[in-house]
DRENDO-1510 file (C-alpha; in Angstrom, 1 decimal, always signed):
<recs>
REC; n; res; u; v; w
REC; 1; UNK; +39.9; -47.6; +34.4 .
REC; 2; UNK; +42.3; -46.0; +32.2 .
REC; 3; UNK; +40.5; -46.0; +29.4 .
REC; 4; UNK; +37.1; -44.9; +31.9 .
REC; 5; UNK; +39.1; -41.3; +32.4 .
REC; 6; UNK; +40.4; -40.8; +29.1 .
REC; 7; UNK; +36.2; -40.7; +27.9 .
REC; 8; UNK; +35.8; -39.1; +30.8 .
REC; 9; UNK; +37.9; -36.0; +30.2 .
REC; 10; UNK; +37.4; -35.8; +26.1 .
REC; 11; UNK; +33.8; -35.5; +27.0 .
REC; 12; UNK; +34.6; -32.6; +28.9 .
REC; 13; UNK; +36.7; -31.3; +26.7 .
REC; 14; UNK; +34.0; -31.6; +23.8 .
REC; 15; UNK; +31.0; -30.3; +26.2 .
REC; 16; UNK; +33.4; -26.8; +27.0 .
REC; 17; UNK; +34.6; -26.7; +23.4 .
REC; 18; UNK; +30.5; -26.8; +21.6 .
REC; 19; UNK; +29.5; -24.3; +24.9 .
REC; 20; UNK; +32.5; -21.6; +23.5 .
REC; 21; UNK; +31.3; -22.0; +19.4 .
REC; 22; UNK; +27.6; -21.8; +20.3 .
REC; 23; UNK; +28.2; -18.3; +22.8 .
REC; 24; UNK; +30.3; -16.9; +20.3 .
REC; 25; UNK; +33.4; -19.0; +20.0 .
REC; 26; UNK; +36.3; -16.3; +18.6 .
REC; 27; UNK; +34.6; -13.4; +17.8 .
REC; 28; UNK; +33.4; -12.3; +21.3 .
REC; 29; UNK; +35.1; -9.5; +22.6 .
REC; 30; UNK; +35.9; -11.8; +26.1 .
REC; 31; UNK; +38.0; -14.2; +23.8 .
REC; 32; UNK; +40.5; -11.3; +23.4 .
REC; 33; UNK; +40.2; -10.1; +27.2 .
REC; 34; UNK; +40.4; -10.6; +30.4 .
REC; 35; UNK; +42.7; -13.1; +32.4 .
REC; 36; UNK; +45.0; -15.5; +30.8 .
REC; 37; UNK; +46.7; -18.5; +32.2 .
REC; 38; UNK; +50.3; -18.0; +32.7 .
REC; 39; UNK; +52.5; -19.5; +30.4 .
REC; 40; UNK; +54.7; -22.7; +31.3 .
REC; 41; UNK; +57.6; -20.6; +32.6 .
REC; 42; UNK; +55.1; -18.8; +35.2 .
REC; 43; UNK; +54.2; -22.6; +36.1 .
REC; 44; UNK; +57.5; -23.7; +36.5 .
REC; 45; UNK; +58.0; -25.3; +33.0 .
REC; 46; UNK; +55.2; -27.8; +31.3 .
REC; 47; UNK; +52.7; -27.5; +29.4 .
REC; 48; UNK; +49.1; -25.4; +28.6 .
REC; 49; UNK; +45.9; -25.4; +27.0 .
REC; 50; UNK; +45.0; -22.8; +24.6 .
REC; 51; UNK; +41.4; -22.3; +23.2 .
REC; 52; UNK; +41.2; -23.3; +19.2 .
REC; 53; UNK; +41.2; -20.5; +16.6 .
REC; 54; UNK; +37.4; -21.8; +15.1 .
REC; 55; UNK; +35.4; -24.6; +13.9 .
REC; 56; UNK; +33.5; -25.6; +11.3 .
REC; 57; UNK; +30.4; -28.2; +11.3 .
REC; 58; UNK; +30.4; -30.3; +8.0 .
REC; 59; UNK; +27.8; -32.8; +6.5 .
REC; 60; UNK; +29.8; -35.7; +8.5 .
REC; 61; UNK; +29.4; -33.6; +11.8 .
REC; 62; UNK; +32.6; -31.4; +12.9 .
REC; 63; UNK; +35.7; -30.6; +10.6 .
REC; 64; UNK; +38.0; -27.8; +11.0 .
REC; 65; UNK; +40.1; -26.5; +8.6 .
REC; 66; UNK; +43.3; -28.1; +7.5 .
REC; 67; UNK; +45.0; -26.1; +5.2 .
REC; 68; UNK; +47.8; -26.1; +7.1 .
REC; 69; UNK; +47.8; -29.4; +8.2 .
REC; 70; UNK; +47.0; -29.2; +11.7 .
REC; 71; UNK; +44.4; -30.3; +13.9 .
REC; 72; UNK; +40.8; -29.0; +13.4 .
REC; 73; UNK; +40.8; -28.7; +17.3 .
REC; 74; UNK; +44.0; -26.1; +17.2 .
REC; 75; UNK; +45.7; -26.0; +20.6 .
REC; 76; UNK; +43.3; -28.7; +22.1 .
REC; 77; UNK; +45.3; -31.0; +20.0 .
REC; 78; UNK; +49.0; -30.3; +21.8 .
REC; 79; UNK; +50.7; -33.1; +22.8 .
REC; 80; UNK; +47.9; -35.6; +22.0 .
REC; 81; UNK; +49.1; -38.5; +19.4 .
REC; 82; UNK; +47.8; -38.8; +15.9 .
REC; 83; UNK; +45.7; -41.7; +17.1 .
REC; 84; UNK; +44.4; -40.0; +19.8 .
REC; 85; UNK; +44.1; -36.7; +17.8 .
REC; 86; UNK; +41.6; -38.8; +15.7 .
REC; 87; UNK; +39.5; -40.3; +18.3 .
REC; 88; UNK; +38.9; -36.7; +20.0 .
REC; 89; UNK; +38.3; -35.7; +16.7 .
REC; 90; UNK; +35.7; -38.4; +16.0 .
REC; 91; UNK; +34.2; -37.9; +19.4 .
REC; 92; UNK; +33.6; -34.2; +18.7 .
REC; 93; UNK; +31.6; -35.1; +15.5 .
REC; 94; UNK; +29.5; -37.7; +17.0 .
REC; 95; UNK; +28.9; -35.4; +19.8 .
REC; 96; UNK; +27.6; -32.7; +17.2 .
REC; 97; UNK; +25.5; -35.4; +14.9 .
REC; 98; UNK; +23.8; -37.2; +17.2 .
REC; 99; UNK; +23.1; -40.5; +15.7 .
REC; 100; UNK; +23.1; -41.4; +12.5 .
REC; 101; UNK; +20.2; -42.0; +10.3 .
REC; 102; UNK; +19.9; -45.0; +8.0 .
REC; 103; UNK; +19.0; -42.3; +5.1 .
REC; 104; UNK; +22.4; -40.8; +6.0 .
REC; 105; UNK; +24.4; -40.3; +3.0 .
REC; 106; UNK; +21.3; -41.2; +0.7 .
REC; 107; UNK; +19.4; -37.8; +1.5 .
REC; 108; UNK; +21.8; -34.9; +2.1 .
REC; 109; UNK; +21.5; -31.0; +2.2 .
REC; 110; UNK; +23.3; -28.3; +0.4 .
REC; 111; UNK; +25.4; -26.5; +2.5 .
REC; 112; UNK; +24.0; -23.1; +1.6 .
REC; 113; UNK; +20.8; -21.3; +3.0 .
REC; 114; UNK; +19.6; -18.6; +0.5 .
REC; 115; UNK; +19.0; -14.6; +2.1 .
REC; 116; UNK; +18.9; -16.7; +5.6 .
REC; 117; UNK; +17.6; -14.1; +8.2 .
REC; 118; UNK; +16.3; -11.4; +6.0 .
REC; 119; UNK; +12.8; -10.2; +6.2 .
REC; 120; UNK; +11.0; -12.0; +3.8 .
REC; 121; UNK; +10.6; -15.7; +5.1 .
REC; 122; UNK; +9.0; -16.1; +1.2 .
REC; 123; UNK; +13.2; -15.7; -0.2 .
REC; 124; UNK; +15.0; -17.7; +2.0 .
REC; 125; UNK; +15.3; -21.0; +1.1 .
REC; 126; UNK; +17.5; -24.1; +1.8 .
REC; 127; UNK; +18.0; -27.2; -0.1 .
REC; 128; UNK; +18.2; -31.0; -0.6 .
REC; 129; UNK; +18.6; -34.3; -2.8 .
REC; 130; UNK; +18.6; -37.3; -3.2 .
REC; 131; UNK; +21.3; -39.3; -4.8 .
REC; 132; UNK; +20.9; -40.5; -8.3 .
REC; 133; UNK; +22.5; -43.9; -6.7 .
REC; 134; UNK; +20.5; -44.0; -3.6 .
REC; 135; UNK; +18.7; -47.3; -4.8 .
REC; 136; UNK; +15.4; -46.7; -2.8 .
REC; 137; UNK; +13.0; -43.3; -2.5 .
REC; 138; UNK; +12.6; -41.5; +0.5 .
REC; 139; UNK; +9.3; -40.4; +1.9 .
REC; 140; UNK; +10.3; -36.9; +4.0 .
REC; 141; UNK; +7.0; -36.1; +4.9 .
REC; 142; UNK; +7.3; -35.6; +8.7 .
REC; 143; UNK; +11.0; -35.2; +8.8 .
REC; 144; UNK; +12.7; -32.3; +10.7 .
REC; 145; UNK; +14.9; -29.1; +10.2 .
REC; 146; UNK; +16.1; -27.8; +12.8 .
REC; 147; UNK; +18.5; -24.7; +13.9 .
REC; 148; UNK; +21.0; -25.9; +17.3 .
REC; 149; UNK; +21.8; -22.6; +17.9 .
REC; 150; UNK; +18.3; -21.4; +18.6 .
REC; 151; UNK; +16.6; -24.4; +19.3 .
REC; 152; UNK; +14.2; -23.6; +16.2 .
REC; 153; UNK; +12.2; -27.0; +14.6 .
REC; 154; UNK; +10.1; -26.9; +11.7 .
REC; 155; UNK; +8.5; -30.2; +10.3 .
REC; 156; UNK; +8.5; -30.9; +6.6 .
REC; 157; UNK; +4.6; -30.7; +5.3 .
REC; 158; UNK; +2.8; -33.2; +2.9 .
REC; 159; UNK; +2.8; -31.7; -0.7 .
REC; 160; UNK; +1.3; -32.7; -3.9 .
REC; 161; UNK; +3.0; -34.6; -7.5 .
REC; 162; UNK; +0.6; -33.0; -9.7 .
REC; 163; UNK; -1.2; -29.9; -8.7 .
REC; 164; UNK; -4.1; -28.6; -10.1 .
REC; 165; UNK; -5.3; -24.9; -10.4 .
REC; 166; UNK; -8.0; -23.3; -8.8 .
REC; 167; UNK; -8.6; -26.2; -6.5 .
REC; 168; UNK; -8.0; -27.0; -3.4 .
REC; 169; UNK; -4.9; -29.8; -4.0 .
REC; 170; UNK; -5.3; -33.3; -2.1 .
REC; 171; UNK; -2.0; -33.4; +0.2 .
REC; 172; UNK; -0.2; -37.0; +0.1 .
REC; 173; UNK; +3.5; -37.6; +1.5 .
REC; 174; UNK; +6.3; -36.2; -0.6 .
REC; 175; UNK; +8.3; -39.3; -1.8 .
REC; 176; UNK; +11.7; -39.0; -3.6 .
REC; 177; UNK; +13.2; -40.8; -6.1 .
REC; 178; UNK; +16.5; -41.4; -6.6 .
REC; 179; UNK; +17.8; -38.0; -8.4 .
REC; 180; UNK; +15.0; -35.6; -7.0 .
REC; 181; UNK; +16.0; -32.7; -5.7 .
REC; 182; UNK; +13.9; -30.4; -3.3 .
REC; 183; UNK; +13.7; -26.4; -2.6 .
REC; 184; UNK; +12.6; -26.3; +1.1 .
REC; 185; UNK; +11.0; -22.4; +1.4 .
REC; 186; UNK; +10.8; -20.6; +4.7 .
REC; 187; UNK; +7.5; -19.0; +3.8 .
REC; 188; UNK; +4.2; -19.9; +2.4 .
REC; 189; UNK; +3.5; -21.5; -1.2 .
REC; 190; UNK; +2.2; -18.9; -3.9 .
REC; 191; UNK; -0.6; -21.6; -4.9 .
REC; 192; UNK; -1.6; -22.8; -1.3 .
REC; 193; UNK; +0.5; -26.3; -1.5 .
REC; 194; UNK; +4.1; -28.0; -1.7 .
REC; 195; UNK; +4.5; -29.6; -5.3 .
REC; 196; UNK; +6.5; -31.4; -8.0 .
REC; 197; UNK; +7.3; -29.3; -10.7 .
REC; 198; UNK; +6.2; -30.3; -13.8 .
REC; 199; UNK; +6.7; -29.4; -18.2 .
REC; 200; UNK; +3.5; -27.3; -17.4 .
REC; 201; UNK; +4.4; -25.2; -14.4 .
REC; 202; UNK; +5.6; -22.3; -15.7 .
REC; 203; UNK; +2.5; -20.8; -16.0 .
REC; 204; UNK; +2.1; -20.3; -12.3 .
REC; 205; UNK; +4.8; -17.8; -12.5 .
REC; 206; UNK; +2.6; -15.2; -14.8 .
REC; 207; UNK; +0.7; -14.5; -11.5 .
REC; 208; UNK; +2.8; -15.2; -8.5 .
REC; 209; UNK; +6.0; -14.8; -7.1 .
REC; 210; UNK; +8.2; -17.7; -6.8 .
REC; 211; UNK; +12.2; -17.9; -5.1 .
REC; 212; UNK; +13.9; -19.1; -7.2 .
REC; 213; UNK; +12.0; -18.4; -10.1 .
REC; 214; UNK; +10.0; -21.3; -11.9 .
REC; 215; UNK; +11.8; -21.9; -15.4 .
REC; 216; UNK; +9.4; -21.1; -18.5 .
REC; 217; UNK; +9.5; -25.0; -19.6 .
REC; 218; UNK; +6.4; -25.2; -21.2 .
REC; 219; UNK; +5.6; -26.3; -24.3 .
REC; 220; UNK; +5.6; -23.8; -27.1 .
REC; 221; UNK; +2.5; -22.3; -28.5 .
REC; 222; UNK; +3.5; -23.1; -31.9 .
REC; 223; UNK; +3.7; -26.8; -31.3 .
REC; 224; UNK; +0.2; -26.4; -29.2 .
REC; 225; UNK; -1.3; -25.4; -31.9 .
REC; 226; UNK; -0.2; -28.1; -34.6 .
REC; 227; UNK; -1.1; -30.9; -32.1 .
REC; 228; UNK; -4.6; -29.5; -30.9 .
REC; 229; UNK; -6.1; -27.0; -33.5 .
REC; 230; UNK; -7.7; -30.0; -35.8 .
REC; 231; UNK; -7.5; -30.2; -39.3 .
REC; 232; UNK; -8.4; -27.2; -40.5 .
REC; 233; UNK; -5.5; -25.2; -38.7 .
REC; 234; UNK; -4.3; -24.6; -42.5 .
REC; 235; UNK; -6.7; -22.6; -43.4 .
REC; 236; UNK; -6.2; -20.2; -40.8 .
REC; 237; UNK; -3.4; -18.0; -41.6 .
REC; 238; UNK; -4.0; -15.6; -38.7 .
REC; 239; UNK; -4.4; -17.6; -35.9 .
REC; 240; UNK; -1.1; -19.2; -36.9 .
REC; 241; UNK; +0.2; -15.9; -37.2 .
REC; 242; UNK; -0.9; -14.7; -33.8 .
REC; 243; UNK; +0.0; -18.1; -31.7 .
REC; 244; UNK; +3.6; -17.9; -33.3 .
REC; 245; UNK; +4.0; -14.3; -31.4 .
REC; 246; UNK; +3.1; -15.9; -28.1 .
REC; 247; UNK; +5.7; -16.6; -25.3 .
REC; 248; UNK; +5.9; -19.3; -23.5 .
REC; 249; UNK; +3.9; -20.2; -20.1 .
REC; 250; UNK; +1.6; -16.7; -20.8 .
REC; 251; UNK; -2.3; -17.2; -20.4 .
REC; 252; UNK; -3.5; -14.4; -23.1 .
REC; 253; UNK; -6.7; -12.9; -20.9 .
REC; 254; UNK; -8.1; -11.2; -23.5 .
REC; 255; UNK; -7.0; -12.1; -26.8 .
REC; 256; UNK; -8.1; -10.7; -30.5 .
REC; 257; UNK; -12.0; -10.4; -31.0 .
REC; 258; UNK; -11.4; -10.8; -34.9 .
REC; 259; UNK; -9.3; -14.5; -34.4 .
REC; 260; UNK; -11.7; -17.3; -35.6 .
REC; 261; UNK; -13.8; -19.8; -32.7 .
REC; 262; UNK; -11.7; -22.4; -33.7 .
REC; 263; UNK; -8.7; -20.4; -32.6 .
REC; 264; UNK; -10.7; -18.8; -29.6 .
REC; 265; UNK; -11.3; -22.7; -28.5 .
REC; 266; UNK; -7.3; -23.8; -28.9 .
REC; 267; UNK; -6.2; -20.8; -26.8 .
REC; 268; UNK; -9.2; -21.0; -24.2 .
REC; 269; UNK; -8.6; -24.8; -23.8 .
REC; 270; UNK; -5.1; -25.4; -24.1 .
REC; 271; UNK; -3.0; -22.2; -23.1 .
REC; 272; UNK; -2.9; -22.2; -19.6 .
REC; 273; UNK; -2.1; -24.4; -16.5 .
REC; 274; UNK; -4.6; -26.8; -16.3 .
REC; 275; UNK; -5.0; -27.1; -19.9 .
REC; 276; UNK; -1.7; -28.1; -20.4 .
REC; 277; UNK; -1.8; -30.3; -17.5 .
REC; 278; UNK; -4.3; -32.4; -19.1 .
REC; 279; UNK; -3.2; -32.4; -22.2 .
REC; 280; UNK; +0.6; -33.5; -20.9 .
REC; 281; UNK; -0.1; -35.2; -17.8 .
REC; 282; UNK; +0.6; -38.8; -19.4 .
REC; 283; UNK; +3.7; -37.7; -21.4 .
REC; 284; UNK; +6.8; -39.5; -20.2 .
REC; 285; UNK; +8.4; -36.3; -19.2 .
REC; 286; UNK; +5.8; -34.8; -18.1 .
REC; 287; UNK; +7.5; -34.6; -14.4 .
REC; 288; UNK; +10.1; -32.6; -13.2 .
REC; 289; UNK; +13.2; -33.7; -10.4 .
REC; 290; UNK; +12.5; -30.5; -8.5 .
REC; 291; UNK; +9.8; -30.1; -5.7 .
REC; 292; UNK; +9.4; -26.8; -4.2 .
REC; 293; UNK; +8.2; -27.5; -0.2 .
REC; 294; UNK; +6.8; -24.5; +1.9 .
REC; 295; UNK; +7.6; -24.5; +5.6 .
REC; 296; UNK; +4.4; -22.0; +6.2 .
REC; 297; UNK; +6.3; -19.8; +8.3 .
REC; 298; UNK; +5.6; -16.2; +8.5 .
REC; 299; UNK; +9.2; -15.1; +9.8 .
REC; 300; UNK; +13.1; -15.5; +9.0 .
REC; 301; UNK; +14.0; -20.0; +10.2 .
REC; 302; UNK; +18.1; -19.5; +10.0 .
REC; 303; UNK; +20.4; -16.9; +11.3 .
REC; 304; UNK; +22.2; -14.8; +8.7 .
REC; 305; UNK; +25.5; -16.2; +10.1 .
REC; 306; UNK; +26.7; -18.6; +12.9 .
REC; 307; UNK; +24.0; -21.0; +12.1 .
REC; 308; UNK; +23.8; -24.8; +12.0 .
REC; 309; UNK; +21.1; -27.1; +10.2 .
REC; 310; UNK; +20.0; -30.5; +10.9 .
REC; 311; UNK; +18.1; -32.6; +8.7 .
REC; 312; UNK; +16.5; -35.1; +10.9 .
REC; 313; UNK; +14.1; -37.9; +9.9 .
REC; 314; UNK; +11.1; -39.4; +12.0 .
REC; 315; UNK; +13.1; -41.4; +14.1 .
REC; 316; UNK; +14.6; -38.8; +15.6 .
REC; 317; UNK; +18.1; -39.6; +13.8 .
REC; 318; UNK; +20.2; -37.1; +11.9 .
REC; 319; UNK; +20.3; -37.4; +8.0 .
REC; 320; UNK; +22.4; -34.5; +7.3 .
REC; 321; UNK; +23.8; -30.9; +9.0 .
REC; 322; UNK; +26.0; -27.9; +8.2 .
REC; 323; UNK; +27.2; -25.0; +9.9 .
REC; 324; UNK; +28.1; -21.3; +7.6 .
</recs>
């Protein structure tokens, strides 16, 4: 029965303490205001509860700072035993969690959400990996983010490993392997899809707007031209002069009239996107780690501050969360 009550009342102590954080927690004005409970000499001597100083949620649910070496709980924790200090503690996490997903330490988030609550839902952008250890991918394709404070859910979309340009890509689940890592956008893709990045994507960056920006990976225009331009590239001088000018990842929309077909043919087939898709699409490197996923949301998902994220996979169980 004992042990009945002592549930019984950390439960309620957990329930008041998550209701306080969510409303406000220290920074309302009414924690600094209005009636206090008299101190123990009021009371006759004893004992009293005081309200903790703040909270943080971590990855493993709720931790508090311990800097100096007190409780996360602050003055909930007065009188209570180290062992019982850690069960309450324990029992606030697990209360804040939920239950635990079998990808749970496998799949986590970083504990950052870039320009969270500004205007432009097309910035703001959270991520997450996979560990190089994990030992099995992870299909995320129907998992969850979601805010607790405001109640906000967003399902992760279906993407595409290798997209193509000007097409309409065929969406298939996004499945990660061990050492992927993924940039999960508020807003909606620049090229109409979620993808893998890839030696070639750069080039989508000459057009559209990407955050973060795509890197400028591709392969060089010189090298391009060795491998593709035939035999005869020796004898000519000026296309080899003009390609050696060229950046990296840059379609050239109208390049020199006076530049020879065979060098019209290597920049028209093999400087751009698709053409260095095809071209690279076998090499062993040709894929990237990274996937950029698009949410497809017009407005702001997180708060600027007081926020906290839950990864959450198709079972319903929590894979990851943080608070900032």
């Amino acid at each position: 029965m004992f042990q009945h009550d002592s549930f019984f009342f950390i439960g309620v102590f957990v329930f008041i303490f998550l209701l306080w954080l969510v409303l406000g927690g220290p920074s309302r004005p009414l924690s600094f205001s209005g009636p206090l409970l008299p101190g123990p000499g009021a009371l006759g001597g004893g004992t009293y509860l005081s309200l903790p100083q703040a909270i943080s949620l971590g990855s493993s649910g709720i931790g508090g700072s311990r800097a100096s070496g007190g409780s996360p709980l602050g003055g909930l924790s007065g009188g209570l035993s180290y062992k019982d200090q850690r069960a309450l503690d324990e029992a606030v996490r697990a209360a804040a969690f939920g239950t635990p997903s079998s990808y749970r330490g496998r799949v986590t988030l970083s504990h950052h959400v870039a320009n969270a609550g500004g205007a432009n839902a097309q910035s703001e952008y959270l991520q997450l990996s996979i560990g190089s250890s994990a030992g099995a991918s992870a299909s995320i394709s129907g998992w969850s983010l979601k805010s607790e404070v405001t109640g906000k859910v967003v399902t992760i979309p279906l993407g595409t490993e290798i997209p193509r340009s000007g097409i309409i890509n065929e969406a298939e689940p996004i499945v990660l392997e061990p050492g992927d890592k993924v940039i999960i956008t508020t807003g909606r893709s620049p090229i109409g899809a979620s993808f893998r990045e890839n030696i070639c994507i750069g080039y989508f960056s000459q057009f559209q707007k990407f955050s973060p920006s795509l890197s400028n990976v591709c392969p060089t225009p010189d090298n391009e031209l060795e491998d593709f331009y035939g035999p005869n590239l020796i004898r000519d001088p000026a296309c080899i002069d003009y390609v050696n000018r060229l950046p990296r990842c840059t379609l050239q929309i109208t390049p020199p009239t006076n530049l020879s077909a065979s060098c019209q043919h290597f920049l028209t087939t093999y400087l751009h996107y698709n053409g260095c898709m095809v071209a690279h699409e076998r090499d062993q490197n040709f894929k990237r780690t990274t996937w950029r996923v698009y949410l497809g949301r017009d407005t702001s998902m997180w708060r600027s501050d007081r926020e906290v994220v839950k990864l959450i996979d198709t079972e319903g169980k929590t894979v990851d969360m943080f608070s900032y």
